[in-house]
C-alpha positions in Angstrom: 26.7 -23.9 8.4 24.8 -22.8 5.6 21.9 -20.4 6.9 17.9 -20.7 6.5 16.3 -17.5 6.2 14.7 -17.9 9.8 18.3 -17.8 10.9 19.6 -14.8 8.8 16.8 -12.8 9.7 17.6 -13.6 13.5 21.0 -12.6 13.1 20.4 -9.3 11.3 18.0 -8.6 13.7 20.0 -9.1 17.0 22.8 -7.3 14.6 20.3 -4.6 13.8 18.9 -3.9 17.6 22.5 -3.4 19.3 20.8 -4.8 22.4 18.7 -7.3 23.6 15.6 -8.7 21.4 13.4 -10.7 23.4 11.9 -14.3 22.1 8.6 -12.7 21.1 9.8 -10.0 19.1 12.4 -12.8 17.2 8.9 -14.8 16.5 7.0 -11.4 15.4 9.8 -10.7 12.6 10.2 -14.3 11.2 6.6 -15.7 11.6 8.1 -18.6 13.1 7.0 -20.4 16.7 8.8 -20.5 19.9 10.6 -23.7 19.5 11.6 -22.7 16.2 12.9 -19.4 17.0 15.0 -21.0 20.3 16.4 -23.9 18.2 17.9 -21.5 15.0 19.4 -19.1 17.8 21.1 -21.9 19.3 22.6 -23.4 15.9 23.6 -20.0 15.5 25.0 -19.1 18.6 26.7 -22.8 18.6 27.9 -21.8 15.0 30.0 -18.6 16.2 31.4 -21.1 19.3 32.5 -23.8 16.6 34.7 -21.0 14.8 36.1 -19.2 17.8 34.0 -16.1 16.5 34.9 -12.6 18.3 31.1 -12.0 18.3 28.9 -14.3 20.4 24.9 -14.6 20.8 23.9 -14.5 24.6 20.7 -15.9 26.2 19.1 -14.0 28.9 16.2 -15.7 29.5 14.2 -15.4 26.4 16.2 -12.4 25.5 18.8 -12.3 23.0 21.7 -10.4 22.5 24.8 -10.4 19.9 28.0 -8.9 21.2 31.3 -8.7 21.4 33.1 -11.5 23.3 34.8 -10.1 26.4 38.4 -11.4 25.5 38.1 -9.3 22.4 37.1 -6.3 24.1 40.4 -4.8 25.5 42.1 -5.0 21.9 39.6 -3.8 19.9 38.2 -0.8 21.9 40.9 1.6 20.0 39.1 0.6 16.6 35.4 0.2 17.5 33.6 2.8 15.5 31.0 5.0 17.1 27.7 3.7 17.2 25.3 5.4 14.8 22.7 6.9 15.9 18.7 6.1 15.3 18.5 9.1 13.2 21.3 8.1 11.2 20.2 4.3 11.1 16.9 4.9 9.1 18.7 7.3 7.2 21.2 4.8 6.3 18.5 2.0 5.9 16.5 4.2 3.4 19.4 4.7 1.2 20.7 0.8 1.5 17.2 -0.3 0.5 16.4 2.3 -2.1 19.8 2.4 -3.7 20.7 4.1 -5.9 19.0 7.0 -4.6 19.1 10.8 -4.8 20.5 13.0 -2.0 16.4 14.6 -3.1 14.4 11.8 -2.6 16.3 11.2 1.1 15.7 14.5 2.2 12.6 14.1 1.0 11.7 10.9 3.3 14.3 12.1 6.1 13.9 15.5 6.0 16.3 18.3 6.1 18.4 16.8 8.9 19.4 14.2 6.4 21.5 16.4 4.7 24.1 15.5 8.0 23.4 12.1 7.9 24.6 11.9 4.7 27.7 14.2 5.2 29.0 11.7 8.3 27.7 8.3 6.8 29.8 9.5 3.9 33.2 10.5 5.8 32.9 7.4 7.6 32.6 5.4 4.4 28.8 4.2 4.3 28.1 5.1 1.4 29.3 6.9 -1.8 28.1 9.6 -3.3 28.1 10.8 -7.1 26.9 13.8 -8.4 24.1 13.8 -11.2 22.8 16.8 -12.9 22.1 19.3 -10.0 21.7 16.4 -7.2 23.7 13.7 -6.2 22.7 10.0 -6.6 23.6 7.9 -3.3 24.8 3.9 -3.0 26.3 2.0 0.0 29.6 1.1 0.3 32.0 -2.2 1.1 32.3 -0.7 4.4 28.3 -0.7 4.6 28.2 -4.5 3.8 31.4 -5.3 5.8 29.5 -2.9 9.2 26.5 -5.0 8.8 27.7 -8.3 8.0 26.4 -9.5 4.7 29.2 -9.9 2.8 28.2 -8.8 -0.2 27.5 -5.3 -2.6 24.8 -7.6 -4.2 21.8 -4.6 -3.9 19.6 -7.8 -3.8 21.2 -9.3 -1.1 21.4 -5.5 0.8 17.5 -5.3 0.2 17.0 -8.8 1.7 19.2 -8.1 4.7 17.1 -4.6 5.2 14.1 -6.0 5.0 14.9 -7.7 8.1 16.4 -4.9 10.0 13.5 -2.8 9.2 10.6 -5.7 10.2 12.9 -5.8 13.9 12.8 -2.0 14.1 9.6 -1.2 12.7 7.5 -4.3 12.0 5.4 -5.5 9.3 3.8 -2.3 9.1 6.9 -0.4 8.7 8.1 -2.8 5.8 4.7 -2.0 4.1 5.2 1.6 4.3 8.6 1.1 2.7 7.8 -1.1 0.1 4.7 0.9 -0.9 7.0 3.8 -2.4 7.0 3.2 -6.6 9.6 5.2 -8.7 8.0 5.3 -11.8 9.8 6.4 -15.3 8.1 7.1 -18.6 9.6 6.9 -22.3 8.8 10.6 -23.5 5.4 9.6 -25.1 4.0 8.7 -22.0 4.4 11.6 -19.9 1.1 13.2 -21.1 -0.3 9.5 -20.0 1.5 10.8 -16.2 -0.5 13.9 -15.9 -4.2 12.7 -17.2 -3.5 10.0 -13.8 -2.4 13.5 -11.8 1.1 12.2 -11.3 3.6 14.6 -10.4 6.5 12.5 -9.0 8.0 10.7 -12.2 11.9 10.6 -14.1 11.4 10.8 -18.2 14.1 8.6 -19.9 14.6 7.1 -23.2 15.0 3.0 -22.9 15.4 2.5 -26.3 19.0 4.1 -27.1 19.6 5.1 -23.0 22.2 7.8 -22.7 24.7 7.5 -19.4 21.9 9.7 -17.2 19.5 7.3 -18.5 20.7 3.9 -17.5 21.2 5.4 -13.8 18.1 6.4 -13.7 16.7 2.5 -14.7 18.8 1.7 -11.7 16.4 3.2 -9.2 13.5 2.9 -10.9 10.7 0.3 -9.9 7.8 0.8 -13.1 8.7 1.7 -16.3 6.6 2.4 -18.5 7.2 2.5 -22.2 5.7 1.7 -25.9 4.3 -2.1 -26.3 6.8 -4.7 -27.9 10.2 -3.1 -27.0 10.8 -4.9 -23.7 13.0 -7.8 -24.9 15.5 -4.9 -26.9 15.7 -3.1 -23.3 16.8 -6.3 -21.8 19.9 -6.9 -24.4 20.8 -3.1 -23.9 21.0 -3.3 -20.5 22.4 -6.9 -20.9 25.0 -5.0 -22.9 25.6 -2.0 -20.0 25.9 -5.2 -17.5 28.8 -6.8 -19.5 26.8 -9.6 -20.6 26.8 -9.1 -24.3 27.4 -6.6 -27.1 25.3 -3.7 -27.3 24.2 -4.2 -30.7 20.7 -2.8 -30.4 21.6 0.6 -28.7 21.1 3.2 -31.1 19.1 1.2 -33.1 16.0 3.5 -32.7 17.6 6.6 -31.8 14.1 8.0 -29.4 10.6 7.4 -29.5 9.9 9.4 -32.7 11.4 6.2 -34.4 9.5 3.4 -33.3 6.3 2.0 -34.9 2.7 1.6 -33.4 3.5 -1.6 -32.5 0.0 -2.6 -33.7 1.3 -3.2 -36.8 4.7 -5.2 -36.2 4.8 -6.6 -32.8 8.9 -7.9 -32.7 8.8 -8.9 -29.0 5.5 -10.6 -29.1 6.6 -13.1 -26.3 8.5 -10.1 -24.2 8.2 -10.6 -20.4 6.9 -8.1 -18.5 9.9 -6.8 -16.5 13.7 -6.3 -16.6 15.9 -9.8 -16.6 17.2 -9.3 -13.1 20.3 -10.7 -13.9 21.5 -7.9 -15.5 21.2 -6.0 -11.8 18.2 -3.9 -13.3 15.2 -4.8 -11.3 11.9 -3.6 -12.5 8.5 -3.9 -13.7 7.9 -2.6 -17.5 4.2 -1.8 -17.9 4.2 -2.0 -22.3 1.8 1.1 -23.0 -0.1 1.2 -26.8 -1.3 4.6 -28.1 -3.6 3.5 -31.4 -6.9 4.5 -30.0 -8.6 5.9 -27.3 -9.6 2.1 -25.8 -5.8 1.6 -25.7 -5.3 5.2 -23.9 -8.2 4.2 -21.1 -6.5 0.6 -21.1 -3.3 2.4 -20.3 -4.7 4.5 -17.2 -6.3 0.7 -16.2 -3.3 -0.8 -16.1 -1.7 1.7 -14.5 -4.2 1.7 -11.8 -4.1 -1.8 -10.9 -0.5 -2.5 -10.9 0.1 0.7 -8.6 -3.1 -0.7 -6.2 -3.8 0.8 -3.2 -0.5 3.1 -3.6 -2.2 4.9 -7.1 -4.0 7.4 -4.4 -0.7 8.0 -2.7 1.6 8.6 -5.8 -1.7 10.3 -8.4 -4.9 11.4 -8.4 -8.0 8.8 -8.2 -10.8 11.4 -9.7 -7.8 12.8 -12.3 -7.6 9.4 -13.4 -11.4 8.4 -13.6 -12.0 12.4 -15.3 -9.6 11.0 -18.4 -11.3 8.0 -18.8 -14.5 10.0 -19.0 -13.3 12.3 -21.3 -11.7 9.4 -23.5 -15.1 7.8 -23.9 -16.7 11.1 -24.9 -13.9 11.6 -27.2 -14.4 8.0 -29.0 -17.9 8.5 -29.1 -17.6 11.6 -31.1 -15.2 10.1 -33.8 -17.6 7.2 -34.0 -20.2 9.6 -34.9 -18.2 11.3 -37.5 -17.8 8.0 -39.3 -21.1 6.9 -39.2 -21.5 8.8 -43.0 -18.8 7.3 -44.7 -20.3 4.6 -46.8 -16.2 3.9 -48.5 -15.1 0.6 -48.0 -11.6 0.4 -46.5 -8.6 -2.1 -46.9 -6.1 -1.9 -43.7 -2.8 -2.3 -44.9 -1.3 -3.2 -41.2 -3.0 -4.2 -37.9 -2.8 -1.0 -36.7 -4.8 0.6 -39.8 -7.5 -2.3 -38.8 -7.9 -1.3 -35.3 -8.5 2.3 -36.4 -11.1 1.1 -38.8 -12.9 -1.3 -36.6 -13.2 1.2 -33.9 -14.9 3.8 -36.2 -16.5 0.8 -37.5 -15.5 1.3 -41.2 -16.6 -1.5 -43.7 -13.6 -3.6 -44.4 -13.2 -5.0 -48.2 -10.6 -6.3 -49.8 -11.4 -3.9 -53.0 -11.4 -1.0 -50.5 -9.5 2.3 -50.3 -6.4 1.1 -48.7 -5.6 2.5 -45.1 -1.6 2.5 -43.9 1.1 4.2 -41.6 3.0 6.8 -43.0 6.1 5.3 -42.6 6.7 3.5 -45.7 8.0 0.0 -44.7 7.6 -2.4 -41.8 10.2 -3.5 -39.5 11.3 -6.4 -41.5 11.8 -3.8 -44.2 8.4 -4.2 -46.3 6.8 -1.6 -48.6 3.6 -0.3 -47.1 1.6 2.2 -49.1 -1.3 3.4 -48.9 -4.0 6.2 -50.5 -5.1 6.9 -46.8 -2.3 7.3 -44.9 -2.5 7.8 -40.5 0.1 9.6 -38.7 2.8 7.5 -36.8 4.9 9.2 -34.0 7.6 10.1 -36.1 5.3 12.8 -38.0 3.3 13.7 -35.0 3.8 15.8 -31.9 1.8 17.1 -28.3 0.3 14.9 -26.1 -1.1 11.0 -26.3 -4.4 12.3 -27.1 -3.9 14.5 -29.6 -2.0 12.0 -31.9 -4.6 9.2 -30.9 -7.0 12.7 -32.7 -4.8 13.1 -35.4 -4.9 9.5 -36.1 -8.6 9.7 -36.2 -8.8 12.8 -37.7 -6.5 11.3 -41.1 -8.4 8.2 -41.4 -12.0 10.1 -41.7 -11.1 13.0 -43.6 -9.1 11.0 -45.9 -11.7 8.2 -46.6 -14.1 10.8 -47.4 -12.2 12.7 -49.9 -11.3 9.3 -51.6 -15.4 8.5 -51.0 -16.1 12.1 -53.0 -13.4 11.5 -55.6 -15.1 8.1 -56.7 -18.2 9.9 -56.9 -16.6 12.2 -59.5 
C-alpha cells in the first residue's frame, strides 16, 4: 500500500494520541471531509489486517484508536517501554522538529524542567547528545524513528511526521507557533546589520571556508545571511561536507576580509536563493550588499519582509525603522558634500559607479579614475586606479562605518585630484 499523505497524517496521529481520536478531530488535522477521513482509516486499518500486523486500528463509532492487538499483548508486556509522558512528548517533539538543536535553545522553549527530559529521553535512546563549545547540541536517534514509526533518520521526513503529531496535539495554531521560530546566522560583516534591526538572538559563522563548529551550526539554522554572490560556492562546500563532491572551494576565501564588493564581480550571478536541500542543509540565504547606504536600508527591507510578522517577535520594529532614518540622513549628508566637486570621474568597476552615481559625480570617460583597493578582479585583472575606495579587506567596525569610509575616500580623493589639476 503506498500511503497518501491524508493517510500518513492519520496514522501518526492516532500513533501520536495513544488513545482514541474522534472523526472530527482526524478531519480538523488533515482538512479532509468525513467520507474521506472514514475511507483512508479503513484502507489503513484493512492494510495492517492484510499483513497480520501486531498493531491494529479500531473503530468505536467515529472514534479511532491504534493499538496493540490482544494476541500480542501477553508476549510483549516484558518489553513495552514506559509511556512518555506529555511533558516529555513536547520536549521530545521540539527537539525532533528543530534538530539539531542546543540543550540552550530547549530549555529555553521547555523550561528548566527540560533539563530531565533530556537526561531520560537520552538513557532511553531518543535522542543523542554531543557536546559543543560550553552546550550540548541535541539530534534524535534510530530508536526515535523506530518508537514513532517512520522508518527513517531523514530530518525531512522527521519534520514531516512532527508536523502531524503536533497539528493532532495542538492544532493549526500550535503548528504556527512552531514554525514561526527563525534561527538566523550572519557572516561576521553582518552582525552590525543584527543590532541596527535590535536582534539579539543570532549564531555568527563564516560560510565561506566553515570550520567544524561552523557547518553544525548551518545545520540548525533557518536564514542565513551573508555577502551577495557567494551562495552557489556555499552550496559546493556543503556539497563537499555531504559527500557529494570534492571540497575544492573551501579555503578558497579564508573569511570575509577576502571577498570583494560583489558590485564589481558578481560570480554567482544566477545563485538561488537558498541551500540545495539535497545536501541535508535546509535554509534560506538572504545575499546582503554593503556599497552604499541604499544597499544597507535594502538590507534591513529585506530582512523585514522575509522574517514578516515574526520580525517583531525575534527584533525590534522602531530599532529597525530608527536605522533606516538615520541611513537616509546619513546619504543625504555625503550627497551634500559632493555637490562641490566639479571633477569628472571614470569608475573602474561597477562598484566605483554605484559610489559615483549615488553622490551624483559626473561620469567621463577622460575622468579621474575611481577603483577598489584590491588590485585585481576575480578573474585575475589589474584594476588601478588614482582614487582608490576601501574594500573589506582594508577596512574594519561596523557596516556603516565602511559604507562612511567608502564615501569618505571617494570625496576627499576626487577633490585632491580636482585641486591638483588646478595647480
Amino acid at each position: 500500500m503506498v500511503y497518501d499523505n491524508t493517510t500518513a497524517d492519520i496514522e501518526a496521529s492516532l500513533f501520536a494520541a495513544g488513545s482514541a481520536v474522534t472523526l472530527e478531530m482526524l478531519m480538523k488535522v488533515t482538512k479532509k471531509t468525513k467520507a474521506e477521513v472514514i475511507s483512508s482509516v479503513r484502507l489503513l486499518a484493512a492494510e495492517y489486517d492484510e499483513r497480520g500486523s501486531g498493531i491494529e486500528i479500531v473503530d468505536l463509532g467515529e472514534r479511532y484508536v491504534m493499538q496493540i492487538r490482544p494476541s500480542f499483548a501477553d508476549r510483549i508486556r516484558s518489553v513495552a517501554p514506559k509511556e512518555l509522558t506529555s511533558s516529555q512528548l513536547k520536549t521530545l517533539s521540539i527537539i525532533a522538529y528543530h534538530q539539531p538543536i542546543t540543550q540552550s535553545e530547549v530549555v529555553d522553549a521547555r523550561g528548566s524542567g527540560a533539563y530531565d527530559h533530556i537526561r531520560d529521553l537520552h538513557e532511553r535512546g531518543f535522542i543523542a547528545v554531543r557536546p559543543q563549545g560550553r552546550t550540548k547540541v541535541i539530534t534524535t536517534t534510530k530508536v526515535f524513528s523506530d518508537y514513532f514509526g517512520i522508518g527513517s533518520t531523514d530530518v525531512s521526513e522527521i519534520r514531516r511526521k512532527m508536523v502531524a503529531i503536533i497539528k493532532a496535539e495542538g492544532g493549526q495554531t500550535e503548528l504556527d507557533r512552531w514554525n514561526a521560530r527563525k534561527r538566523i546566522a550572519v557572516s561576521p560583516l553582518y552582525e552590525s546589520l543584527m543590532k541596527m534591526c535590535g536582534i539579539t538572538d543570532y549564531e555568527v559563522v563564516n560560510p565561506y571556508d566553515p570550520s567544524d563548529q561552523d557547518i553544525e551550526v548551518l545545520r540548525r539554522t533557518d536564514i542565513l545571511i551573508m555577502t551577495k554572490g557567494y551562495s552557489d560556492r556555499l552550496n559546493r562546500i556543503l556539497d563537499s561536507v555531504s559527500g557529494r563532491a570534492g571540497h575544492e572551494d573551501a579555503g578558497a576565501y579564508g573569511d570575509e576580509s577576502d571577498l570583494q564588493d560583489i558590485s564589481d564581480d558578481d560570480p554567482d550571478e544566477a545563485d538561488e536563493n537558498d541551500a540545495d536541500s539535497g545536501n541535508g542543509f535546509e535554509f534560506e540565504i538572504l545575499e546582503m550588499a554593503s556599497t552604499t547606504f541604499d544597499d544597507l536600508i535594502d538590507d534591513i527591507r529585506l530582512l523585514k519582509e522575509t522574517l514578516g510578522n515574526n520580525f517583531s517577535r525575534i527584533g525590534k520594529v522602531e530599532k529597525a525603522d530608527e536605522s533606516v532614518a538615520d541611513l537616509e540622513e546619513l546619504r543625504r549628508i555625503y550627497r551634500e558634500k559632493a555637490v562641490t566637486i566639479a571633477v569628472k570621474a571614470m569608475p573602474a568597476t561597477e562598484m566605483a559607479a554605484k559610489l559615483l552615481n549615488d553622490l551624483g559625480v559626473v561620469i567621463s570617460v577622460d575622468g579621474v579614475i575611481v577603483a577598489p583597493d584590491y588590485g585585481t578582479s576575480s578573474d585575475g585583472k589589474e584594476i588601478k586606479g588614482q582614487v582608490l575606495i576601501p574594500s573589506h579587506k582594508t577596512q574594519n567596525g561596523t557596516l556603516i562605518k565602511r559604507v562612511c569610509g567608502k564615501y569618505d575616500a571617494v570625496i576627499s580623493g576626487l577633490k585632491k585630484a580636482e585641486k591638483k589639476k588646478k595647480q
